[in-house]
MIKOLRO-24328 format. One record per residue: residue in three letters; residue number from 1; x, y, z of N, C-alpha, C in turn. Coordinates in nm, 3 decimals, padded with zeros to 5 digits. Atoms other than C-alpha are relative to their C-alpha. Layout:
<atoms>
  residu  num      n.x      n.y      n.z     ca.x     ca.y     ca.z      c.x      c.y      c.z
     Ala  NUM        X        Y        Z        X        Y        Z        X        Y        Z
...
</atoms>
This chain:
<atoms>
  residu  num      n.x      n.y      n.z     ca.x     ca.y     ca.z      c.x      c.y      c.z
     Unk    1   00.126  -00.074  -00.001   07.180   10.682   08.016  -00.004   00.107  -00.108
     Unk    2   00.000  -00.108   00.150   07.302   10.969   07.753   00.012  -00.047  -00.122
     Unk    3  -00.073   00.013   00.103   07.467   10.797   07.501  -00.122  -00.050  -00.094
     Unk    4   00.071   00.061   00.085   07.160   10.596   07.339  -00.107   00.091  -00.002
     Unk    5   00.072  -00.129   00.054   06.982   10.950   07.283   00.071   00.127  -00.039
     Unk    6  -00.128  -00.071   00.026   07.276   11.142   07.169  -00.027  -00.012  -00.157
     Unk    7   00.000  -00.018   00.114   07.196   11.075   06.799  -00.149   00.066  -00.037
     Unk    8   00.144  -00.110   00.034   06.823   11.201   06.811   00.008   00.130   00.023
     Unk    9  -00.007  -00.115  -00.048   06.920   11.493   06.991   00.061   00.044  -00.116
     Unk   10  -00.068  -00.043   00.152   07.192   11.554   06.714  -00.088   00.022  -00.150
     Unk   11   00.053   00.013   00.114   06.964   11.506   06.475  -00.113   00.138  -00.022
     Unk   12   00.070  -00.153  -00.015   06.752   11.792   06.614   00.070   00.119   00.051
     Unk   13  -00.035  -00.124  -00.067   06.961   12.019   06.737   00.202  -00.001  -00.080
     Unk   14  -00.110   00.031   00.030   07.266   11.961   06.507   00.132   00.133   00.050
     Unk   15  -00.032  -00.102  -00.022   07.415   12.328   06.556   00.112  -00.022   00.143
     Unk   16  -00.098   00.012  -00.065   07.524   12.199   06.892   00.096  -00.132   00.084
     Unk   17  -00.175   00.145  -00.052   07.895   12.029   07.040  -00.094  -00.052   00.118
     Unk   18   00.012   00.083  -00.105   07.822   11.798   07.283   00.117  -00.035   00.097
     Unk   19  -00.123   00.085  -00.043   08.068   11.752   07.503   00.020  -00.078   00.161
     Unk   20   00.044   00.073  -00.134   08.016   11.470   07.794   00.091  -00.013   00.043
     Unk   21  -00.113   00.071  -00.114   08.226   11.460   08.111  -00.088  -00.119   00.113
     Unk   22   00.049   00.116   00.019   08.166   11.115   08.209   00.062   00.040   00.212
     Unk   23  -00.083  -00.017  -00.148   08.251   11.205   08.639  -00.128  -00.032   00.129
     Unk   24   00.051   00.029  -00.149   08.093   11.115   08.980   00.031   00.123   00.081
     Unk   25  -00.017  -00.123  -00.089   08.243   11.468   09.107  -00.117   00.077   00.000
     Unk   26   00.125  -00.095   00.041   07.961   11.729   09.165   00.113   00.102  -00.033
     Unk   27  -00.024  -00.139   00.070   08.059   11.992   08.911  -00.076   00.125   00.062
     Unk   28   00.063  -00.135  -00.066   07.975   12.348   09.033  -00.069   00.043  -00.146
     Unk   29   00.070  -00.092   00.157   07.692   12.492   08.711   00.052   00.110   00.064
     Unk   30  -00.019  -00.142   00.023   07.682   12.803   08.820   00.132   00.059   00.026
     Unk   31  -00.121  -00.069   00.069   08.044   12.848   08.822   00.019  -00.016  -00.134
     Unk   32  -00.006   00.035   00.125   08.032   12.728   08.467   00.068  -00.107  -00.046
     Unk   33  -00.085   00.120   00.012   08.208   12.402   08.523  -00.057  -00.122  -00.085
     Unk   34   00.109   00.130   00.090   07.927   12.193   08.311  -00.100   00.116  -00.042
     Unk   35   00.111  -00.074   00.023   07.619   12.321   08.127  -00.105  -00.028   00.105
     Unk   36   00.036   00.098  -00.028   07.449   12.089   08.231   00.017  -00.140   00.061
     Unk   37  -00.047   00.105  -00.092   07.445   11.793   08.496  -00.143  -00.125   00.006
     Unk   38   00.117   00.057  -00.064   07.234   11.469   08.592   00.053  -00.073   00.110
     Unk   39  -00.092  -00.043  -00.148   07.303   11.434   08.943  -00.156  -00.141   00.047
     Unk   40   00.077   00.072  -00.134   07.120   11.146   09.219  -00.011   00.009   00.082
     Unk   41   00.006  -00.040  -00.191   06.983   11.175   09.521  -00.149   00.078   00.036
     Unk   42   00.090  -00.082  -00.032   06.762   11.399   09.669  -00.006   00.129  -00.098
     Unk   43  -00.011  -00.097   00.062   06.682   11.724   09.498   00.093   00.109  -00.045
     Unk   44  -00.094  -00.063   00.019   06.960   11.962   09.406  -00.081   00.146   00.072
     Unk   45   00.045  -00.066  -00.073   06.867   12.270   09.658   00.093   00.140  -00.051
     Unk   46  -00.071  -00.184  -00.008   07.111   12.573   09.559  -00.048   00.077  -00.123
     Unk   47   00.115  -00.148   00.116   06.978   12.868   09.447   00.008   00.029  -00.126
     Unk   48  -00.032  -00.029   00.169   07.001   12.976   09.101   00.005  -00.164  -00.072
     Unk   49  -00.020   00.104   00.055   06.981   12.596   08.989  -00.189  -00.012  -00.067
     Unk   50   00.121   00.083   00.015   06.681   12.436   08.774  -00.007  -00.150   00.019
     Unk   51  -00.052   00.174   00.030   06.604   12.071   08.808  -00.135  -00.046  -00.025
     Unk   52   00.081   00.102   00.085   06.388   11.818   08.620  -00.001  -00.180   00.067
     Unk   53  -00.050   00.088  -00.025   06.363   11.512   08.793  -00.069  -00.086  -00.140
     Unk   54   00.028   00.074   00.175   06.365   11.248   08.477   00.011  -00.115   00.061
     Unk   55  -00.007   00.144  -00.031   06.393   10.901   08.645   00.036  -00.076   00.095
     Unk   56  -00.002   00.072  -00.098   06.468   10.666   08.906   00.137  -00.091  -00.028
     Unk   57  -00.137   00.113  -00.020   06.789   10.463   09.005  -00.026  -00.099   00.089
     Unk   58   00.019   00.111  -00.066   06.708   10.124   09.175   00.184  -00.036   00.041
     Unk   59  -00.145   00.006  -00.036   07.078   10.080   09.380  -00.042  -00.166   00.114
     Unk   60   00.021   00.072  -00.089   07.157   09.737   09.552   00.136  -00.021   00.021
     Unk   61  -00.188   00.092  -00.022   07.474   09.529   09.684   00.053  -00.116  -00.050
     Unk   62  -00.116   00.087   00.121   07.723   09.326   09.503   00.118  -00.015   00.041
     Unk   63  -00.134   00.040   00.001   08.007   09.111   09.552   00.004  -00.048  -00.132
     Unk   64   00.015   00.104   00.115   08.167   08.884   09.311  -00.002  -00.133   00.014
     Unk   65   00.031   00.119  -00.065   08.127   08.526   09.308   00.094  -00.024   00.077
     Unk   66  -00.118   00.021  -00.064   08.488   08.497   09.405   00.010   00.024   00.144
     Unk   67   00.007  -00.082  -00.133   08.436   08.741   09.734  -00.136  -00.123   00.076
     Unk   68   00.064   00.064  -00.077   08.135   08.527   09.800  -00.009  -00.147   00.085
     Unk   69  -00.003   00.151   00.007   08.258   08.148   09.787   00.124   00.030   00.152
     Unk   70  -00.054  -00.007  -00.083   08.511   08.303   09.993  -00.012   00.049   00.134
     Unk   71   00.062  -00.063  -00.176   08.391   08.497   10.299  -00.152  -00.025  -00.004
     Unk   72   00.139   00.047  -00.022   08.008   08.428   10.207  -00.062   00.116  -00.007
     Unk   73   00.120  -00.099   00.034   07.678   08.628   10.168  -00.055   00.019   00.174
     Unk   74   00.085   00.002  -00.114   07.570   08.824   10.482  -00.167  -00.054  -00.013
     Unk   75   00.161   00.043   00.013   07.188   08.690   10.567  -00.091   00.116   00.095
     Unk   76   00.065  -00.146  -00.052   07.117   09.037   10.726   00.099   00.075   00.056
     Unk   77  -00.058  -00.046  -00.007   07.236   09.348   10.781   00.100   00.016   00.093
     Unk   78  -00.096   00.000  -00.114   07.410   09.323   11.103   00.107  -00.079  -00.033
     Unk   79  -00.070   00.089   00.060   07.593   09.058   10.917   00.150   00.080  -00.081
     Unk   80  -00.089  -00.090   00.060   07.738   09.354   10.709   00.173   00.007   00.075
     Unk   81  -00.069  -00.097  -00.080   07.945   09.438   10.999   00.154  -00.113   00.014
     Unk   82  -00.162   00.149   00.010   08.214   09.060   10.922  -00.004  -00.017  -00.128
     Unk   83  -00.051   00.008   00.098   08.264   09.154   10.604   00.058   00.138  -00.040
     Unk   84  -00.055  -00.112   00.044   08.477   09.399   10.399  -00.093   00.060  -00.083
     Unk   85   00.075  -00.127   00.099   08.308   09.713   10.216   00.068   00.087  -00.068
     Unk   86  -00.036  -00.067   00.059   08.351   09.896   09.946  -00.083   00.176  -00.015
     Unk   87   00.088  -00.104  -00.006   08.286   10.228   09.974   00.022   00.139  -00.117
     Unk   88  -00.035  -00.131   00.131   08.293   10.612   09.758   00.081   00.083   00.129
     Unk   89  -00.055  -00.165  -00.076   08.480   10.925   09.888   00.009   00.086  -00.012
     Unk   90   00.041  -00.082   00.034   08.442   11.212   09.866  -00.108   00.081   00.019
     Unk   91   00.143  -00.010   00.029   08.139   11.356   09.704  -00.102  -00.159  -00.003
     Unk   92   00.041   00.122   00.056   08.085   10.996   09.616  -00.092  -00.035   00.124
     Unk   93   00.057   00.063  -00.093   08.035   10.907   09.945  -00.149   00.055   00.092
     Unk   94   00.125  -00.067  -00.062   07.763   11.143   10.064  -00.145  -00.052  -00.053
     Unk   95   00.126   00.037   00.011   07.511   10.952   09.841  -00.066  -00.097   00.071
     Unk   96   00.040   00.063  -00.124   07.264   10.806   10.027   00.020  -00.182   00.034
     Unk   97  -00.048   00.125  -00.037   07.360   10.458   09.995   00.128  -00.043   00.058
     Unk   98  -00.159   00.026   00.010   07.706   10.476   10.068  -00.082   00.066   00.151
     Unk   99   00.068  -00.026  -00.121   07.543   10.643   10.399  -00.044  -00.078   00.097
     Unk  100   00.063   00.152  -00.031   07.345   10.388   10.452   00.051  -00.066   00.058
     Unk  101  -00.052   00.109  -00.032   07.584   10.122   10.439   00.090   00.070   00.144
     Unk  102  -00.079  -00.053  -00.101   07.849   10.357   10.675  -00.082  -00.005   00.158
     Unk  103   00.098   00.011  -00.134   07.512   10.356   10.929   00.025  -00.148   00.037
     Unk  104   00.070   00.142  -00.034   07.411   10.007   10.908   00.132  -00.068   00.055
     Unk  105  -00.141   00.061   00.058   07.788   09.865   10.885   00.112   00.077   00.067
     Unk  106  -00.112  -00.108  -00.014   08.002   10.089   11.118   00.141  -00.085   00.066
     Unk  107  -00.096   00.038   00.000   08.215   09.817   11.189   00.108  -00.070  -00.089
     Unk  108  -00.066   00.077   00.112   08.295   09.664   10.892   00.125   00.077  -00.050
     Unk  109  -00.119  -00.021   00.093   08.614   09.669   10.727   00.008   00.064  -00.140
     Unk  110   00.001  -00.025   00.111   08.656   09.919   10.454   00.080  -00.021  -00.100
     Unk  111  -00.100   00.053   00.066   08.886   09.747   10.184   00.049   00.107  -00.123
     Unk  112  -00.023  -00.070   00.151   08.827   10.022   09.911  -00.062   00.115   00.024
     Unk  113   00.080  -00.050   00.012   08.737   10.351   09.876  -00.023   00.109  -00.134
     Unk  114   00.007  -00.019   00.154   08.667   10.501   09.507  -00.103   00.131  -00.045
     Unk  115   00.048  -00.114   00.067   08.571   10.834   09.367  -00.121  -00.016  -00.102
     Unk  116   00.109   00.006   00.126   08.350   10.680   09.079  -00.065  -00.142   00.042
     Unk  117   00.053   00.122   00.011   08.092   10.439   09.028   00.068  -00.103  -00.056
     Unk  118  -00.085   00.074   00.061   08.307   10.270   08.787   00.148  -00.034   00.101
     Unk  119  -00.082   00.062  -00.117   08.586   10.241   09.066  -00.025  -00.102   00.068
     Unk  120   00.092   00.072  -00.041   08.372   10.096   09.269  -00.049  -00.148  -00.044
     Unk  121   00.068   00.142   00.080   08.218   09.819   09.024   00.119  -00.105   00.021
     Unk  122  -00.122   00.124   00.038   08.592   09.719   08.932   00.035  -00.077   00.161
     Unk  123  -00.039   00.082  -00.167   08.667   09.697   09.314  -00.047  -00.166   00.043
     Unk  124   00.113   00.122   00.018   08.393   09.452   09.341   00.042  -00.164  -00.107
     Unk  125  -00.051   00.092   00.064   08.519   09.286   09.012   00.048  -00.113   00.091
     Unk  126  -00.072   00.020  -00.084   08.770   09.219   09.196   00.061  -00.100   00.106
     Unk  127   00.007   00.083  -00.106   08.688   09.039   09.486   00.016   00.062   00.142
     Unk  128  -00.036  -00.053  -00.063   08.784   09.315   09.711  -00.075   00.041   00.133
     Unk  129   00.098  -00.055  -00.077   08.449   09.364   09.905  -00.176  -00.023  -00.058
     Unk  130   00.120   00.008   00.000   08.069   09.393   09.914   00.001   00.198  -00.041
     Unk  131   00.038  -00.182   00.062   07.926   09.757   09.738  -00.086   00.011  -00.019
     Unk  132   00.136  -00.038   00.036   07.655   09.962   09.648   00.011   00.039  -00.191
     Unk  133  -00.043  -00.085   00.183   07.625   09.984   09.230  -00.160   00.008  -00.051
     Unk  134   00.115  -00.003   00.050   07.288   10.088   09.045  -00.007  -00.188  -00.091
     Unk  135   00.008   00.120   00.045   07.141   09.765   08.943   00.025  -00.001  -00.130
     Unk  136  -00.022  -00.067   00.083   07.128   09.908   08.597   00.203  -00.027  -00.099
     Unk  137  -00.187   00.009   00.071   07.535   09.925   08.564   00.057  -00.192   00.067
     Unk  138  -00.015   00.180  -00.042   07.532   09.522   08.695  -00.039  -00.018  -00.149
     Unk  139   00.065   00.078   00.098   07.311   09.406   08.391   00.141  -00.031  -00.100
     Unk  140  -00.091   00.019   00.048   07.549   09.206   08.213   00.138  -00.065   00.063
     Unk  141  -00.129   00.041  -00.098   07.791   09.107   08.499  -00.007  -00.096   00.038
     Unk  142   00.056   00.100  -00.081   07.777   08.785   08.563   00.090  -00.062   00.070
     Unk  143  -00.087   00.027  -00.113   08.082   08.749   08.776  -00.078   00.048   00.143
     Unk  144   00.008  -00.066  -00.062   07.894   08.951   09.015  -00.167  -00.042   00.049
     Unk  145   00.139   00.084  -00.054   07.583   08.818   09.286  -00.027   00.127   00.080
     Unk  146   00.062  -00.061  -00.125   07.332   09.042   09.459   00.019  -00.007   00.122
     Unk  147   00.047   00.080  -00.120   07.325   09.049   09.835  -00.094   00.040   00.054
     Unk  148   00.182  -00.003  -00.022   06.981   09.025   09.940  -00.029   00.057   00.159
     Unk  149   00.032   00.034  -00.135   07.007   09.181   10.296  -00.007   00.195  -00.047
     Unk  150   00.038  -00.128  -00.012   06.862   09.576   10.367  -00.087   00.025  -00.091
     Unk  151   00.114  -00.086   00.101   06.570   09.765   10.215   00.035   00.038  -00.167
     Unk  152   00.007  -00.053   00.123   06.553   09.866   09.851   00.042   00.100   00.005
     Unk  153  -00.036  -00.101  -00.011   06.726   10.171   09.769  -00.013   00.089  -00.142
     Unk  154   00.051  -00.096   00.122   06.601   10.404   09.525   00.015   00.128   00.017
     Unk  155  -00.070  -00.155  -00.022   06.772   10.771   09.421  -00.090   00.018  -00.151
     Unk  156   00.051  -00.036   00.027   06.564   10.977   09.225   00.160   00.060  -00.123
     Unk  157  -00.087  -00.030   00.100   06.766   11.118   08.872  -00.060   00.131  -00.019
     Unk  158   00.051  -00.184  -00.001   06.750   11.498   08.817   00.157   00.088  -00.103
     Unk  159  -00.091  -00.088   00.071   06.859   11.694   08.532  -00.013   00.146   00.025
     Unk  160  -00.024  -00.129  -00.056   07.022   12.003   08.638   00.066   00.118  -00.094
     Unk  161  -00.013  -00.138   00.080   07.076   12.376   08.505   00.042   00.078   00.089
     Unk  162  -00.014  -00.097  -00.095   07.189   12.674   08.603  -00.139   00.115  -00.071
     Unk  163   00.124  -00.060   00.044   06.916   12.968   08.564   00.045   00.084  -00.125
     Unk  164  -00.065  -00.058   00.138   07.178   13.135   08.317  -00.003  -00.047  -00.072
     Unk  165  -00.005   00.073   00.133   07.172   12.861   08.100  -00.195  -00.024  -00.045
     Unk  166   00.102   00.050   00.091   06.825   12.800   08.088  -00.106  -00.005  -00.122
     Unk  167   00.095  -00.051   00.151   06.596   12.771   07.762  -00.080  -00.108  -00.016
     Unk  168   00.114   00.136   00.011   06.287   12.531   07.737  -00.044   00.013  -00.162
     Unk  169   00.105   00.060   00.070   06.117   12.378   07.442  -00.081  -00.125   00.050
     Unk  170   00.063   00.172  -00.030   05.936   12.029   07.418   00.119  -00.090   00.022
     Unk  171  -00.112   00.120  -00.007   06.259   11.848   07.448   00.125   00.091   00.129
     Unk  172  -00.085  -00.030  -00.125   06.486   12.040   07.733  -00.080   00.056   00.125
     Unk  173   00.078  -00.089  -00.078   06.457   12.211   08.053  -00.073   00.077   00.056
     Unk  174   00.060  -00.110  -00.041   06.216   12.377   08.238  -00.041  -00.004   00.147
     Unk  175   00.056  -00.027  -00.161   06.088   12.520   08.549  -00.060  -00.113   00.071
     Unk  176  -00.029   00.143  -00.029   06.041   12.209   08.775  -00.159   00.063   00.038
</atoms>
């Protein structure tokens, strides 16, 4: 999502470093642990923060073919509950899909559980389980099959500030 606007920005704002931590942890801004964050989910609520929501994450579930030929594709969610899951931990896990599945799915077998999205995906690689990954970070995977059972899940994208850092023009932050 950053990287293929990382040279326009540069191009306007050459003066400053860039420097991307690529993490699934929530960084604390206003301790000064990031400038800047883009965070999913619901709104970012603590005080002294700005946020921008900028876009939408469409999230679904994914095995790989391997996981599927072998234990099979639930055909609804209760189905969830005779197969293994891959889940986040952490912070990871508080997003709302990973929620979700822990509701819908409280018996299922958790085979994995992974700090990052990218954990996660490989898990999946894998064969290790059924997961939640933005459809987005699939494109391109073609070891890897949808499973077509639960509602659509859509997390809202929100770029975040602290109120110390903030400074608006036409191209950054501002008051939401």
């Amino acid at each position: 999502l950053i990287l293929p606007h990382l040279f326009e920005f540069r191009a306007a704002y050459p003066l400053v470093e860039v420097e991307l931590l690529t993490t699934d942890e929530k960084l604390d801004l206003l301790a000064g642990e990031a400038e800047i964050a883009l965070r999913f989910g619901p709104k970012p609520v603590e005080s002294g923060l700005i946020c921008r929501r900028v876009g939408r994450v469409e999230v679904a579930l994914y095995s790989s073919r391997a996981y599927a030929a072998k234990a099979g594709i639930p055909a609804s969610v209760e189905e969830l509950n005779d197969h293994a899951v891959i889940r986040g931990i952490g912070y990871v896990d508080t997003r709302p899909h990973h929620l979700w599945l822990s509701e819908v799915a409280p018996r299922a077998k958790i085979a994995y559980r992974a700090n990052s999205s990218l954990g996660i995906l490989e898990a999946i690689r894998q064969g290790l389980g059924i997961g939640s990954l933005a459809t987005a970070q699939v494109e391109g995977e073609p070891d890897l099959v949808r499973v077509p059972v639960g509602p659509p899940m859509v997390a809202d994208a929100w770029l975040v500030t602290s109120e110390a850092n903030r400074f608006c023009n036409d191209r950054m932050i501002c008051s939401s």
